[in-house]
Structure formats: C-alpha cells, structure tokens
N, C-alpha and C positions, 0 to 999 in steps of 0.2 A: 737504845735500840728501838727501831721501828717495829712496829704490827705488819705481818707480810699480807700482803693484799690475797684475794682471791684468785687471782690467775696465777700467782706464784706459792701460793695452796696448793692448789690444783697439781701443780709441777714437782711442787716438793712431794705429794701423794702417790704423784707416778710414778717419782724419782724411787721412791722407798718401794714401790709395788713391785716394781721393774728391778730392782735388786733384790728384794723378796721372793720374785720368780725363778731371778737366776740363781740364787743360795738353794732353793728347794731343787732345779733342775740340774745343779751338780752334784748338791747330798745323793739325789735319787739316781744319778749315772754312778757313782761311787758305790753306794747302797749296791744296786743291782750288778757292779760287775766282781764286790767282795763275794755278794749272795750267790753267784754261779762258780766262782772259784771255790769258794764253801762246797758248794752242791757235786761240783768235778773230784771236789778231795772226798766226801761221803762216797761216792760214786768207785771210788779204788778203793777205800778200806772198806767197803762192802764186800769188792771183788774179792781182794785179800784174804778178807774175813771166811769169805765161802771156798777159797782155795785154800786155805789153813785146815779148816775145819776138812776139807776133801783128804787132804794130806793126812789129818788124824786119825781120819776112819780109814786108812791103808797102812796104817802104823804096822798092824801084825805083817801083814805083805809085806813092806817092804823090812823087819825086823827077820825075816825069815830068807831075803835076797841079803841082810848084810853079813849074815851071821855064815850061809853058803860061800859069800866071797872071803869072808875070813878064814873057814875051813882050805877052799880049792885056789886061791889064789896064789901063784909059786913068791917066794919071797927073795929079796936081790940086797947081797950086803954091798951099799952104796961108796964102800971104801974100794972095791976090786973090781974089774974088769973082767970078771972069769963067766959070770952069767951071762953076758954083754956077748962077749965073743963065742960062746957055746951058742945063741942064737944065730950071728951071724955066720957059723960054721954049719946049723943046723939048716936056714935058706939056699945056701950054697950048696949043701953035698943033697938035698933033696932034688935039689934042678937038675943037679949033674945027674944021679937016680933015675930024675924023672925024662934024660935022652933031652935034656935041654943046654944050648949054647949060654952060661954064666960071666954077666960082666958085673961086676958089683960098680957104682957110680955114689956112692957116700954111705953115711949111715952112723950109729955111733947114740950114745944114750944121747935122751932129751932135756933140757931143764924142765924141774919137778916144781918148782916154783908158784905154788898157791893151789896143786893137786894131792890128793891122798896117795899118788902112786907114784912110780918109780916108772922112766916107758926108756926104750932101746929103741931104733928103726933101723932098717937095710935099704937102701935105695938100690935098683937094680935095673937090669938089661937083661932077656932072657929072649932067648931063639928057638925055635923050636916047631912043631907040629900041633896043633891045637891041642888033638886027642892029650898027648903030652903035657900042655900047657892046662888043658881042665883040672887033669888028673893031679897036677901039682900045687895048685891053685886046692885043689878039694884038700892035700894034705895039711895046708898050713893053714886051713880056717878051721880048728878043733879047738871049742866053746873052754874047754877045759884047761886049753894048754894060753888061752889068755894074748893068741898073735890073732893081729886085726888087721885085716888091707885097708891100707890108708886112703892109697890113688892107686887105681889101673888103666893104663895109655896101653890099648890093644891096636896092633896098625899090621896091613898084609908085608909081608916080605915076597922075597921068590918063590913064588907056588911050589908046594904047597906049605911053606914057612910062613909063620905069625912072628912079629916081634911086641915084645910086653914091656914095656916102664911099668916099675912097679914099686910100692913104697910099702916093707910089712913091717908092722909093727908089734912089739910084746911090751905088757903091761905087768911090774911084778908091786908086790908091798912090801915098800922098804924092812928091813930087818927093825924091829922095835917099832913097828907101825907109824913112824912119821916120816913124810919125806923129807928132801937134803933140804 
C-alpha cells in the first residue's frame, strides 16, 4: 500500500472532522431533545407531587364530606325498580301540584359503570306559568334528597305560558355500597 500524499491528508482530516462534527451535532440534538422531554416529565410530577400533597392536607375535609354522604345518601336495591319509579312518580305528581301541564319524554336508571352510585333520570316536558315553574324547580333541587337538574331548555309559550325540557336526576348508593 502506498503513503497517502498531503493533499489526500488533508482530505482524509476533513473527511474525519466533517463526520466528527456531524456525530457530535446529532448526539447534541438527541442529547437536548431527551433533556427537555426529561425536564417536561420533572415539570408534571412536580405538579402531581404539589397537587398530592394539596389533596392530603384536605384529607380531614374531605373524610368528613364522605363520611356525611355515607350517613345522608338514600340507598337503591339495584335488583328492583321501586325507588326508580317512586322518583319518577315523585317529578310527576309535584308538577301536577305545582299547576303544571306533565309530559314525561323518557327517563329510566343510568348505567353505573366505573361510578360509586346508583343514578335514575326523568326527561320531561312541563307547561306552565313561570311563578309555577320556579316554585317546582325550587322543590326538586333539596341537597339532601340527592335530585340534580341535569339540563334545563326554558322557551316562551302563549303568554303568559313558559315551556321547560328538563332532565332530573337522583343519585342513590347502591345497597352494599358498590355499584352494578
């Protein structure tokens, strides 16, 4: 084998410098885009870390909310349909009470499916006089009796008639505390 001249020195040096340069200037884009994806993942378990710790210091707070819902929360044996329909009996005869025109449009339990609760809803149609319609509205939002307005679709009727879509819902804990 021949002795490489100096001009093909030279070339062989660049050669090597010039893939030198590139080897270090792809480590260092590699390098620096693990380094911020690092930095973005520190950046969440920090957060994490400070909403954990947020969470623990409300520990008694919130041990003293589960322990009330345990006590006041009505409970629903998920074999029968008798709580089910006592709700939906109980929306119904309060509209009529409350001098309101009742159309029931569906309603019927919920799946419970990856929830702690048991839920029913009533989908509805109600006619009426506003006054009327406050006043019934005010009876069925009672914190203790655990019915929640879903949706309410308020729209004028024949003066002085309001019409309401409405969707109530009641939340009970399954009998044995898990749901179906």
């Amino acid at each position: 084998m021949r002795a490489l001249t100096s001009k093909e020195r030279r070339l062989l040096f660049a050669l090597l410098g010039a893939l030198f340069l590139l080897l270090n200037v792809v480590a260092l884009k590699t390098f620096l885009g693990r380094r911020a994806a690092l930095q973005a993942n520190i950046a969440t378990l920090e957060a994490e870390l400070m909403q954990s710790r947020t969470v623990l210091g409300q520990k008694d707070y919130w041990t003293e909310r589960a322990q009330w819902l345990e006590s006041n929360q009505p409970t629903d044996d998920m074999t029968t349909v008798d709580d089910d329909n006592r709700f939906i009996e109980f929306v119904e005869s309060t509209a009529k009470e409350s001098g309101l025109a009742y159309t029931r449009r569906g309603g019927g339990p919920v799946s419970s499916e990856g929830r702690p609760y048991a839920e029913v809803f009533d989908a509805s149609t109600v006619k009426g006089n506003m006054k009327s319609l406050v006043e019934w509205l005010s009876k069925l939002q009672q914190p203790k009796e655990f019915r929640a307005i879903k949706q309410l679709r308020v729209k004028s009727g024949e003066p002085p008639e309001v019409i309401c879509d409405i969707e109530v819902a009641r939340w009970f804990r399954p009998v044995g505390g898990q749901a179906p």
